[in-house]
C-alpha positions in Angstrom: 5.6 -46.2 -86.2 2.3 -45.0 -84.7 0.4 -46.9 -86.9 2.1 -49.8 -85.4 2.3 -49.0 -81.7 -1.2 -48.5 -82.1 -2.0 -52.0 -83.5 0.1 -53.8 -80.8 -1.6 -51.7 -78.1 -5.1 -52.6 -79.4 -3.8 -56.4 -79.4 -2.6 -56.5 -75.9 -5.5 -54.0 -74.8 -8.2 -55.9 -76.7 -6.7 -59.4 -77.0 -10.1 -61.5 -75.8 -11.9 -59.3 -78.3 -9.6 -60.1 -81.2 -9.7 -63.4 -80.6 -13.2 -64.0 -80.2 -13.6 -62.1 -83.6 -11.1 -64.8 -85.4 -13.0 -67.2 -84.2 -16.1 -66.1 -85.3 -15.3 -65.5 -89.0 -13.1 -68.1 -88.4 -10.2 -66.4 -89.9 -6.3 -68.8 -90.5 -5.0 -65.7 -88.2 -2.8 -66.9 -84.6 -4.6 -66.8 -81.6 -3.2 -63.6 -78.9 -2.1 -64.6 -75.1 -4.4 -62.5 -73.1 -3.0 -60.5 -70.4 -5.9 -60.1 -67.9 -5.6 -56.6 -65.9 -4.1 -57.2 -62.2 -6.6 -55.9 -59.6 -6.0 -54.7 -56.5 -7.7 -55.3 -53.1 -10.8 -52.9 -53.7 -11.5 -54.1 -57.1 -10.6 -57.9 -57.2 -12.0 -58.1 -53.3 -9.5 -59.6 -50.5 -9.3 -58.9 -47.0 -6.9 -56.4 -45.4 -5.0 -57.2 -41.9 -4.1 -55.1 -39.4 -2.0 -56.0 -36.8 0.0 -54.3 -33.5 3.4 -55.3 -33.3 4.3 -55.3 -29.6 8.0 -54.2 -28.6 8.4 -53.8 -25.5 10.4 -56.4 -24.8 12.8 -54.9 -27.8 15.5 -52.5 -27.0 14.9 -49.1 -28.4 17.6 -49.5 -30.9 16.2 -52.4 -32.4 12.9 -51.6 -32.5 12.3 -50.7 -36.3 15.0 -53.6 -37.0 13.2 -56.1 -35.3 9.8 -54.8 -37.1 10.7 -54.9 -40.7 12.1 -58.3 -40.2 9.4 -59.4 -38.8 7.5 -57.8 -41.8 9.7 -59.5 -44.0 8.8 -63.0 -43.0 5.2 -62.4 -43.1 5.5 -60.7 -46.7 7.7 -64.2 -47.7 4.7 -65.9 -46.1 2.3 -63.8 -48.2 3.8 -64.5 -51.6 3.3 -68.3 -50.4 -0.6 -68.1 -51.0 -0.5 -66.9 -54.4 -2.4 -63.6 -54.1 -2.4 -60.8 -56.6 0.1 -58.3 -55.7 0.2 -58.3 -52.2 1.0 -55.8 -50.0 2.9 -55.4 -46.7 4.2 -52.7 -44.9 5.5 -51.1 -41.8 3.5 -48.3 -40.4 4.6 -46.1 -37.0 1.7 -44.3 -35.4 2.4 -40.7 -33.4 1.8 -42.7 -30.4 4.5 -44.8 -31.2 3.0 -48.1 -31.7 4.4 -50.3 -34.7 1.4 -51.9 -36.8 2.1 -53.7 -40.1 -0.4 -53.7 -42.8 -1.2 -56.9 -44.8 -3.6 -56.3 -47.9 -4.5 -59.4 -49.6 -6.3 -59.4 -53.2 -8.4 -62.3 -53.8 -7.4 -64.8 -51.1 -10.0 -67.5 -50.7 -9.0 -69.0 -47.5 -8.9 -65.9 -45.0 -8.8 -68.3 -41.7 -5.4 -70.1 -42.9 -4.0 -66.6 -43.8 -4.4 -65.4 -40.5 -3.0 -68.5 -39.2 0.4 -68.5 -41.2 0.8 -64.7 -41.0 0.9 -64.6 -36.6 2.9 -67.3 -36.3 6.5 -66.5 -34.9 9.5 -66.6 -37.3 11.2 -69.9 -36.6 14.9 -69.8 -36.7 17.1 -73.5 -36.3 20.8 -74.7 -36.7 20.7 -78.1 -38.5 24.1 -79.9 -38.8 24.6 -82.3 -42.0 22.7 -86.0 -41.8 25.9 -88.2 -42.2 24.1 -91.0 -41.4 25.3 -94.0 -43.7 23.4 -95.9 -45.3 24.5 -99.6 -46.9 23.1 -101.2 -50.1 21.9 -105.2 -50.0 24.6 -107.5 -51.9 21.8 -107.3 -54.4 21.6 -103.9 -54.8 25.2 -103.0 -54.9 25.3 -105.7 -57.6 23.1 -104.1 -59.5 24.1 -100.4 -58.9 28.0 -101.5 -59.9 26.6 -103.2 -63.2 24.4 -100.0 -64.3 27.5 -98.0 -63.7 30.2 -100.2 -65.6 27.6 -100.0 -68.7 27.2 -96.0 -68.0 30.9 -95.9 -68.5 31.0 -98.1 -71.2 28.7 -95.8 -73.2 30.0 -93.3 -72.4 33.7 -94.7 -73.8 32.1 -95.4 -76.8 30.4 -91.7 -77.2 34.0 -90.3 -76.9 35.1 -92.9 -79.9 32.5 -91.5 -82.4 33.0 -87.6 -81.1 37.0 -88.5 -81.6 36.4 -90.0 -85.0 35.2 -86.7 -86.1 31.4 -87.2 -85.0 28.8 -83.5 -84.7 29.3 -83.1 -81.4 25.6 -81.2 -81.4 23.7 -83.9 -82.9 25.5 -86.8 -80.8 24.7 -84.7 -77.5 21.1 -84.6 -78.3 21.3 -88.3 -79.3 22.9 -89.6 -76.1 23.4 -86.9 -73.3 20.9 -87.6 -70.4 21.4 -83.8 -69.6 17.4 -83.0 -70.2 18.7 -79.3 -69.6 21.2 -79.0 -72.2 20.5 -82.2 -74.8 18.1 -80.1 -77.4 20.7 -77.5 -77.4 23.3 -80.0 -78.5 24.9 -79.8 -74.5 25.2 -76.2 -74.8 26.1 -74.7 -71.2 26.3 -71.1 -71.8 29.1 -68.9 -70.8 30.9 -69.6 -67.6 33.1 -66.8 -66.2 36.1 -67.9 -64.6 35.3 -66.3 -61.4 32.1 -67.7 -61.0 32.6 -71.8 -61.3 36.6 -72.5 -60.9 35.3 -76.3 -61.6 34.6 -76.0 -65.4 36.7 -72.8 -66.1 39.6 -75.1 -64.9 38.2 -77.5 -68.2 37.7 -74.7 -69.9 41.5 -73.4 -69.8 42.9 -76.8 -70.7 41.2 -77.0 -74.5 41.6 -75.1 -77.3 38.3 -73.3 -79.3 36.7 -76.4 -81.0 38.5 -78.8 -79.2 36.8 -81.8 -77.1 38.5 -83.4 -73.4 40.1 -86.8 -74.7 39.2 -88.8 -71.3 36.3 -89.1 -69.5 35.5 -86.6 -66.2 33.7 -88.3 -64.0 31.3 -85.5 -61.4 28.9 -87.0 -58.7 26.2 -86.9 -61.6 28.0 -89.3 -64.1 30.6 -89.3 -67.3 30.9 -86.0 -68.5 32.6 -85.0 -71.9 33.2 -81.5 -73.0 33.7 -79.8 -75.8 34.7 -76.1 -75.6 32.5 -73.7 -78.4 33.9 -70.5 -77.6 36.0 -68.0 -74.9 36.5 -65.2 -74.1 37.7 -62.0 -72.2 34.7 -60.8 -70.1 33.8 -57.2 -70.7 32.9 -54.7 -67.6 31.6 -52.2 -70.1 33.9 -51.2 -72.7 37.1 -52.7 -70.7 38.2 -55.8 -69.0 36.7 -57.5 -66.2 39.6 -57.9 -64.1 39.6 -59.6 -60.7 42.1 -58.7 -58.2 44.5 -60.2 -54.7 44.8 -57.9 -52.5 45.6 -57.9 -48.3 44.7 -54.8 -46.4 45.1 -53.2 -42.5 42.1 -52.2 -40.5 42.1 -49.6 -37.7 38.4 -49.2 -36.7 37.3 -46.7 -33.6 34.5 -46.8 -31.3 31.1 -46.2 -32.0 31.6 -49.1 -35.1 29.5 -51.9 -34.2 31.7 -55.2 -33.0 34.8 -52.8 -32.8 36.9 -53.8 -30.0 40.0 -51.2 -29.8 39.1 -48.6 -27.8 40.4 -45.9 -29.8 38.6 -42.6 -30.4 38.1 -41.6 -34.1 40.9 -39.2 -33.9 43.5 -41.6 -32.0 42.3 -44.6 -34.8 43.7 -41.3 -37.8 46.6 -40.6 -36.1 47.5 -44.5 -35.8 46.5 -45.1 -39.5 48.6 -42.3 -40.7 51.8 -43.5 -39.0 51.3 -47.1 -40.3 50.9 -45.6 -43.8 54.4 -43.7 -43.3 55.8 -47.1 -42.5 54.1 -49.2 -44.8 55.9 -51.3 -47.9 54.9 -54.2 -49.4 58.2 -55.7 -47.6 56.9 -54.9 -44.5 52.8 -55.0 -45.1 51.9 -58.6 -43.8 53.7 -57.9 -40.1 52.2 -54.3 -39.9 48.5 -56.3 -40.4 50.0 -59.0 -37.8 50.7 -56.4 -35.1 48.4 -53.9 -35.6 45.2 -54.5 -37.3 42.1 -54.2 -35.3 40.0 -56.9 -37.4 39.3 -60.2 -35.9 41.5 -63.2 -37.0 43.8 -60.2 -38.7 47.1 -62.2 -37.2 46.0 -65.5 -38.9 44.4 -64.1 -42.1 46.8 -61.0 -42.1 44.2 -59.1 -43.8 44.0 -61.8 -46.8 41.3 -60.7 -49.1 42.0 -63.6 -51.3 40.6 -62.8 -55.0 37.6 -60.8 -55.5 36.2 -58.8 -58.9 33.7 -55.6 -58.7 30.7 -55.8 -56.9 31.8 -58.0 -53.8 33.1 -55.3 -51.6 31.8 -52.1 -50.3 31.6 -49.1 -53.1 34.7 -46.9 -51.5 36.9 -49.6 -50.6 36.4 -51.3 -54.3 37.3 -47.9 -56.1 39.9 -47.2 -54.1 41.7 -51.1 -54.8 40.9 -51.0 -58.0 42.5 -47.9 -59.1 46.0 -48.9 -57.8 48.7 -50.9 -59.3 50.5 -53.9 -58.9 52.3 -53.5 -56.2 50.8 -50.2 -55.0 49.6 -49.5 -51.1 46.4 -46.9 -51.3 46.6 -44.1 -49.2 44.3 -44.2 -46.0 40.9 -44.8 -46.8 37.2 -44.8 -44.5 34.2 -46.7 -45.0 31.9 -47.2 -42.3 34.1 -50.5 -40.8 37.1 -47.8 -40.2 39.9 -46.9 -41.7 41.8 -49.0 -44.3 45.1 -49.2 -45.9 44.9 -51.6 -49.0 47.7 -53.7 -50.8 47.4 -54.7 -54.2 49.2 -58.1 -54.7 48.4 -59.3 -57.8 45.6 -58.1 -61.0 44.4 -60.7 -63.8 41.7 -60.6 -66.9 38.4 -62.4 -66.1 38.2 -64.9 -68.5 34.2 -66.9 -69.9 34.5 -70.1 -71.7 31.2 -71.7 -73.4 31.6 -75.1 -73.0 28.9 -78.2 -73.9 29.0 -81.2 -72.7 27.3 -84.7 -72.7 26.3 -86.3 -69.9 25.9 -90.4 -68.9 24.3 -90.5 -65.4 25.5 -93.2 -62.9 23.2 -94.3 -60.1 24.7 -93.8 -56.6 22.8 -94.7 -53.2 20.3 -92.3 -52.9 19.0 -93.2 -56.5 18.4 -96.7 -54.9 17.4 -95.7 -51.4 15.8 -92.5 -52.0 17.0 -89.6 -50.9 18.4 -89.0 -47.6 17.2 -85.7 -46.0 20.2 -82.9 -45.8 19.7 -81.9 -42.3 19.6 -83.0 -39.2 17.9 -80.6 -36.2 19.9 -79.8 -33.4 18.3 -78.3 -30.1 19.8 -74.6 -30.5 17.1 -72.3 -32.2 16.4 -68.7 -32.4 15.1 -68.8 -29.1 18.7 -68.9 -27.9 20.5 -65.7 -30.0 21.0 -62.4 -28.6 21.5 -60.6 -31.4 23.3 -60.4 -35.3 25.2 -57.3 -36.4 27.5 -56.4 -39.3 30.9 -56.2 -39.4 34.1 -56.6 -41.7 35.6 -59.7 -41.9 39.3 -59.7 -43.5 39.4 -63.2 -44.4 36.6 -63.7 -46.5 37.5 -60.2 -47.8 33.6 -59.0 -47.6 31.0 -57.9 -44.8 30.1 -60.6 -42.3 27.6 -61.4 -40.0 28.3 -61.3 -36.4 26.0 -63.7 -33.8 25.8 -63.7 -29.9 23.8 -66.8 -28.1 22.8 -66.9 -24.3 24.2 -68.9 -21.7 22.6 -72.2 -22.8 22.9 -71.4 -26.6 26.8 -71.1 -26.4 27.0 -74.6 -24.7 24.9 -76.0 -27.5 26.7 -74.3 -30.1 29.7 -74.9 -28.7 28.8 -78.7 -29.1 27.3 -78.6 -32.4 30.7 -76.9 -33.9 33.0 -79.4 -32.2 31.2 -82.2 -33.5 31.3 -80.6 -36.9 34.7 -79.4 -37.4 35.7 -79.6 -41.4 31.8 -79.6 -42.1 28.5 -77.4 -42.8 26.3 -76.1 -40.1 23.1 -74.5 -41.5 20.9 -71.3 -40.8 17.3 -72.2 -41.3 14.4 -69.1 -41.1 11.1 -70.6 -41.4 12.0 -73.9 -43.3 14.7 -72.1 -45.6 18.3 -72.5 -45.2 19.5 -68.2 -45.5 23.4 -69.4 -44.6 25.6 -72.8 -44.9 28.9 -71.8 -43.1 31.7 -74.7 -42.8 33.2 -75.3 -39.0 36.7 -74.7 -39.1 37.3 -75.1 -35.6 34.8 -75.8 -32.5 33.5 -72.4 -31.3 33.4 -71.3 -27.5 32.5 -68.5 -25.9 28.8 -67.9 -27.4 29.5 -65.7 -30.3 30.2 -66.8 -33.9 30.5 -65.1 -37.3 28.9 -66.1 -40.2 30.7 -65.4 -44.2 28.9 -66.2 -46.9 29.9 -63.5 -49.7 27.9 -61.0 -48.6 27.9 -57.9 -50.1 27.0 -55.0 -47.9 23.4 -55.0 -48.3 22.9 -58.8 -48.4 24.6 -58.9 -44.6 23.1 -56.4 -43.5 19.1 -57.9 -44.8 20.5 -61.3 -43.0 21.1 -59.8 -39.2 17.9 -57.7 -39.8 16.3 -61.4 -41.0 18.4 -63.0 -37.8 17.1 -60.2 -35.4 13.8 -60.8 -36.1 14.1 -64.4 -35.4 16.2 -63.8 -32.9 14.0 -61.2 -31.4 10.4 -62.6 -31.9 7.8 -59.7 -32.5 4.5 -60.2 -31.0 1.8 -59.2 -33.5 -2.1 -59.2 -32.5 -4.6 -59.0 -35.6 -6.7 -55.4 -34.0 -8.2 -55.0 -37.6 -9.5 -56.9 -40.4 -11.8 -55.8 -43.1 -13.1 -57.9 -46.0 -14.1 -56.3 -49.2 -16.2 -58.9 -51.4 -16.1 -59.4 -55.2 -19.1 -58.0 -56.2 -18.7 -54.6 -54.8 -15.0 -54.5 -56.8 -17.1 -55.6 -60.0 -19.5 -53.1 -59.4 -16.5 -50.2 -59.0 -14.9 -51.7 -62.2 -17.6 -51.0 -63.9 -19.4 -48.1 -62.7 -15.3 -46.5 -63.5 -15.4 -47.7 -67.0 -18.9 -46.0 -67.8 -17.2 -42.7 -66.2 -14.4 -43.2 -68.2 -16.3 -43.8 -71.2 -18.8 -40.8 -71.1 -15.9 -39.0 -69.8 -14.1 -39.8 -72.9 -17.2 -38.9 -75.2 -18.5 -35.7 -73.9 -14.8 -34.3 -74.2 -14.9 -35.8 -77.6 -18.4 -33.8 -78.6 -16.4 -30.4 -76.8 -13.4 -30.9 -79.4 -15.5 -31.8 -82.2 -17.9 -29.1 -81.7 -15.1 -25.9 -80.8 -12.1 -27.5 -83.1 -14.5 -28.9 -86.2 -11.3 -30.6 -87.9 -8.5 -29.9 -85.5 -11.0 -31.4 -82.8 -11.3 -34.6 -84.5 -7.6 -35.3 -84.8 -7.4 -34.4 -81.1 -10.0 -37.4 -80.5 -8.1 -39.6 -82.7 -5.0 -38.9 -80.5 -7.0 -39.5 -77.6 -8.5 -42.7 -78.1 -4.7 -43.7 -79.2 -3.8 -42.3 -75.9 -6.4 -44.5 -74.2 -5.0 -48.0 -75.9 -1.5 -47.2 -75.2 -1.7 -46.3 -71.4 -4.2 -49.4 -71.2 -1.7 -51.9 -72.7 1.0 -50.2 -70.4 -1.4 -50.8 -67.4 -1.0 -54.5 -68.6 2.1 -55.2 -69.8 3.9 -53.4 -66.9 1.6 -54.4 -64.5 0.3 -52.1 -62.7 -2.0 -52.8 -59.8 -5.4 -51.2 -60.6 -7.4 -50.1 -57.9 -10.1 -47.8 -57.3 -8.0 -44.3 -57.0 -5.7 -45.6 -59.6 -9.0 -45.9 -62.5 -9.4 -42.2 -61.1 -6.3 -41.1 -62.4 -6.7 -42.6 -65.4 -10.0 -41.2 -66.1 -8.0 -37.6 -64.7 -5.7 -37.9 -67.1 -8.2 -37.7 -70.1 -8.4 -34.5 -69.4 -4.7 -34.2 -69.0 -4.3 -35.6 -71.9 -6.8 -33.2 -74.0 -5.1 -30.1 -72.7 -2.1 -30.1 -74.6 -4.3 -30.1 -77.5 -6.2 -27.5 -76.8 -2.8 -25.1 -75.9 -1.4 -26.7 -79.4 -4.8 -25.8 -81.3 -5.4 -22.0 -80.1 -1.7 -21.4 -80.8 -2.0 -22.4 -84.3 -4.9 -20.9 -84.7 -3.7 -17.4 -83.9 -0.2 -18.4 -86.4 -3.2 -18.9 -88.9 -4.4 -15.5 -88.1 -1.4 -13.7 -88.7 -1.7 -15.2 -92.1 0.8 -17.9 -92.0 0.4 -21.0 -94.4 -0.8 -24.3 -92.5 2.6 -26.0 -92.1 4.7 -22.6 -91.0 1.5 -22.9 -88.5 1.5 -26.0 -87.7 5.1 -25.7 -86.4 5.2 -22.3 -84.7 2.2 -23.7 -83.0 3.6 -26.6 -81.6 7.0 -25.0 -80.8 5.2 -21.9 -79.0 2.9 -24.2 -77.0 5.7 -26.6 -75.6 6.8 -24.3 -72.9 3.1 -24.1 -71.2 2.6 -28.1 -72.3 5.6 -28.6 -70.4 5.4 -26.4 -67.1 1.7 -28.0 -66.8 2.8 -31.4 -67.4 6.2 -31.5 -65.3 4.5 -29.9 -62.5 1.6 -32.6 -62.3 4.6 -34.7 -62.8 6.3 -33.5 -59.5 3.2 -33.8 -57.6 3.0 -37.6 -58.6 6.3 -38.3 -57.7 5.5 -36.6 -54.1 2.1 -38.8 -53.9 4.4 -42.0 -55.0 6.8 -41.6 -52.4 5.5 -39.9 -49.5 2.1 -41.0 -48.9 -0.2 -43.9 -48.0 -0.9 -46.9 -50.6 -4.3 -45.7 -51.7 -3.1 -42.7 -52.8 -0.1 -44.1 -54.6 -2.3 -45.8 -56.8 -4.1 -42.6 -58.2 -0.5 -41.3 -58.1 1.0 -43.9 -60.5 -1.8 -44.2 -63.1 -1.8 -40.4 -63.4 2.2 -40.2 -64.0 1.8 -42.8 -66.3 -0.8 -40.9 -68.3 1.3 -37.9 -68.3 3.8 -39.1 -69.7 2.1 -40.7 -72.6 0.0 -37.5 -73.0 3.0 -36.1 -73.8 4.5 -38.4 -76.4 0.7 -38.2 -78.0 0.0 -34.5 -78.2 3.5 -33.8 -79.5 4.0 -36.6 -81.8 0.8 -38.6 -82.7 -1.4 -35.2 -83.0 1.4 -33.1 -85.3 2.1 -36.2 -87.3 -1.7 -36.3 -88.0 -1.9 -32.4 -88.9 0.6 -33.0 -91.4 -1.2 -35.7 -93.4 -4.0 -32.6 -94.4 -3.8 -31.0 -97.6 -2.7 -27.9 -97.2 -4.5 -26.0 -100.4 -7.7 -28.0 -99.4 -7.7 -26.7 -95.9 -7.3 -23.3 -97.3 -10.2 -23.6 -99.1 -11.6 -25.1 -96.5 -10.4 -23.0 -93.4 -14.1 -23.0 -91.7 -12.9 -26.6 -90.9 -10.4 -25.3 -88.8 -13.2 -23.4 -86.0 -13.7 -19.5 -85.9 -10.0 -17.5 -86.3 -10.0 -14.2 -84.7 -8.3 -11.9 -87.4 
């Protein structure tokens, strides 16, 4: 096993190397995909931003809200250049002030960075571009004929599959799917849950079995055939998916809660409803009493929902009751809750393929016809975005305020939309597609996407800071050039190196033998912490080639605790092995309590201090831990491969033993 660690490591450490030497002596051996090292700003050179976020003009409450949005946006802007490992983060002086940090390795074009970082987040409601659109008498000729012959082939690809034709090979012969057609229209599993559209094809075939007419989706002719289904698993038990309905009571001091109710007085209400409550009775107690929004229309409908849509106490709590069952009273942070289980099924996955025969429609004659359509309401006009509960969609929702003008606007939009999508653009991208159910009055709106928690929670922090535009003024920029992080890259690897070698003379010279297997597990150490450095990746920078040269030494301290400790086993005259062993046993506890407290240390430099320092911090854990797994396996394994009666005969080998 270490013989082949090793190998790999040298590979993806060394794979230029290697490959230059195949070519050379032009050996029939495959050439290796080189993984380059990712540099960071001081070694790959960049430029580093500084800017002031002003929020003044921000209430107090919203302040750090408002900031890391706006840090958001710019990092999503960041990502856009195609910069190694950027880096972007919030920073809160003593004096208060809000400044974000923007470190970017190897950007080429600093002016244009500058330039798309400061602009303002741009937040827009587009409505959908129903415009129609009519073919010539030529074209619609000519569209109807390519679609009669799409059907036609496709009739005749259900004869042959019916006949008894290989489903695989006729779907890589004819499907137009370029997705699916080499894996003979293979579509993977598809949980029930997840796409009702083919789970409903799924449920009408049998295993093996192939849909006798043709279903015809806005792409073209589709036939399936289903390969496989299945109960999906949620570990070792069924993935179930469950109806339930439930009663909210929330109290002030929850954001959007209405009620007026003190914590106390919201208790005392919920435990009287729960005396009263049946599942008889459930649906009018939610009518007359629930404090949720829309609860007399929805009355507390959570429709059906599996694990991981709803908040982590209110899902244990549903799930562990039975059909039929009312939980006892139950708080998350939206209130309290009483929930009503309805109704429990299995979560079934079919694997279906299927072959596809396009049909052209419209926009594959006209071109396509752009989705949205802008509308004149814009960030400019919302207040602000909060979280809150929303019975219906039986998740967390997002709630939204507009000013005077914006609630006229919206107003219009939604009335002229009713039945249709309205969508949420931040900086070009759409973040929410709500439908209009009805128009909307009154300048606040809510909007349900199936949020969990978190996800609604990032979207009013992502609406705030569009909704709340941060000022930011560039107070600091510093460029670091190429040549100086070649010149760092390279004066590190000569430390490293001589590093490496004078504690290799040391071993050599105090340990004779032992010292040479300690080098042998160092320069294994060395490949396997380099390949780790590349396969993981880890962002080198200057401190972070510090810590790796610190760890050498790390790393050659566990064999010198290991090496004295045999060495006084071998004094006591015990045999090599029965040394070996105790020597390795009696070390661990000082290898350990030197190791895990470095350990701690790194994991306090990761966490709690400033980005130069976390990349010492991370190269250094690394090496720990791989110091470990070399000193305790790689060096003992090597020990044993020594004769015994040789080194007995030998023993000077082994360095001076104090009798």
């Amino acid at each position: 096993m270490i013989v082949l660690v090793t190998v790999a490591a040298v590979l993806v450490s060394f794979g230029d190397g290697y490959n230059q030497l195949v070519s050379k002596m032009e050996l029939n051996l495959p050439q290796m995909k080189v993984i380059p090292f990712r540099l960071g700003l001081d070694l790959l050179g960049g430029t580093q931003l500084i800017y002031k976020a002003d929020v003044s003009a921000v209430p107090a409450a919203d302040r750090q809200a408002a900031v890391e949005g706006a840090r958001d946006v710019i990092e999503k802007r960041v990502n856009l250049f195609g910069v190694s490992e950027p880096l972007v983060q919030v920073n809160r002086g003593a004096d208060g002030e809000y400044r974000i940090l923007v470190e970017l390795a190897g950007i080429k074009d600093v002016t244009d960075a500058i330039k798309k970082i400061g602009e303002t987040p741009l937040l827009e409601f587009k409505e959908a571009n129903t415009a129609e659109r009519e073919l010539s008498k030529e074209q619609k000729n000519a569209m109807d004929k390519f679609n009669n012959g799409a059907k036609a082939k496709a009739t005749d690809v259900l004869g042959k599959l019916i006949k008894g034709g290989d489903f695989g090979a006729i779907a890589k012969q004819f499907s137009e799917d370029p997705d699916t057609k080499d894996k003979g229209g293979d579509l993977g599993w598809v949980p029930s849950n997840e796409d009702q559209e083919l789970a409903k094809v799924g449920e009408k075939l049998k295993a093996g079995e192939i849909s006798k007419d043709l279903q015809q989706t806005p792409e073209g002719f589709e036939i399936y055939k289903l390969l496989e289904a299945r109960t999906k698993k949620d570990g070792n038990a069924d993935a179930k998916e469950m109806l339930a309905s439930h009663l909210l009571i929330c109290y002030k001091g929850i954001d959007g809660c209405e009620s007026g109710l003190s914590k106390e007085e919201a208790k005392a209400k919920i435990d009287k409803l729960k005396s009263e409550a049946k599942p008889e009775n459930f649906t009018n107690l939610v009518k007359a009493n629930s404090t949720e929004p829309g609860a007399k229309e929805s009355q507390g409908n959570l429709g059906w929902f599996a694990k991981g849509r709803m908040v982590p106490a209110f899902e244990e709590a549903a799930f562990k009751l039975g059909k039929g069952q009312i939980s006892e009273v139950l708080e998350t942070e939206f209130g309290y809750h009483l929930i009503y289980k309805q109704d429990e099924k299995v979560i079934r996955e079919y694997r279906l393929a299927h072959i596809l025969v396009k049909t052209q429609s419209i926009a594959d004659i006209l071109g396509p016809q752009g989705d949205w359509m802008n509308t004149k309401l814009t960030g400019k006009n919302l207040k602000r975005a909060s979280v809150q509960f929303n019975s219906a969609a039986g998740m967390p929702e997002v709630s939204i305020e507009f000013d005077a003008e914006g609630s006229k606007l919206f107003e219009d939009i939604t009335a002229r939309n009713v039945g249709k999508q309205v969508a949420i653009f931040l900086d070009g991208y759409p973040i929410s597609v709500p439908t209009v159910n009805d128009k909307i009055s009154g300048g606040s709106a809510v909007i349900n996407g199936r949020f969990s928690l978190q996800e609604a929670k990032d979207l009013a922090k992502r609406l705030n800071a569009g909704a709340l535009p941060v000022p930011i003024e560039l107070i600091n920029q510093k460029t670091i050039g190429s040549s100086l992080g070649s010149q760092a890259v390279s004066d590190s690897m000569k430390a490293g190196v001589v590093g490496l070698i004078l504690v290799a003379i040391f071993m050599v010279l105090v340990y004779r033998l032992l010292g040479v297997v300690a080098v042998i597990s160092l320069l294994i150490y060395s490949v396997l912490l380099l390949a780790i450095f590349k396969l993981w990746p880890v962002t080198l920078t200057l401190s972070g080639l510090a810590g790796f040269i610190m760890s050498i030494g790390v790393a050659v301290d566990a064999n010198i605790l290991i090496f004295e400790r045999m060495k006084e086993e071998l004094a006591a005259g015990k045999s090599l092995s029965t040394a070996i062993n105790d020597g390795f046993n009696r070390a661990w506890l000082s290898i350990r309590d030197g190791n895990f407290t470095i350990i701690i240390t790194c994991l306090v430099l990761l966490f709690f201090s400033a980005s130069v320092i976390r990349g010492f911090a991370l190269t250094l854990f690394l090496g720990v831990l791989v110091s470990l797994f070399t000193a305790i396996v790689v060096t003992r394994n090597i020990l044993k491969l020594i004769d015994e009666r040789w080194l007995t005969k030998n023993q000077w080998l082994i360095g001076k033993i104090n009798k």
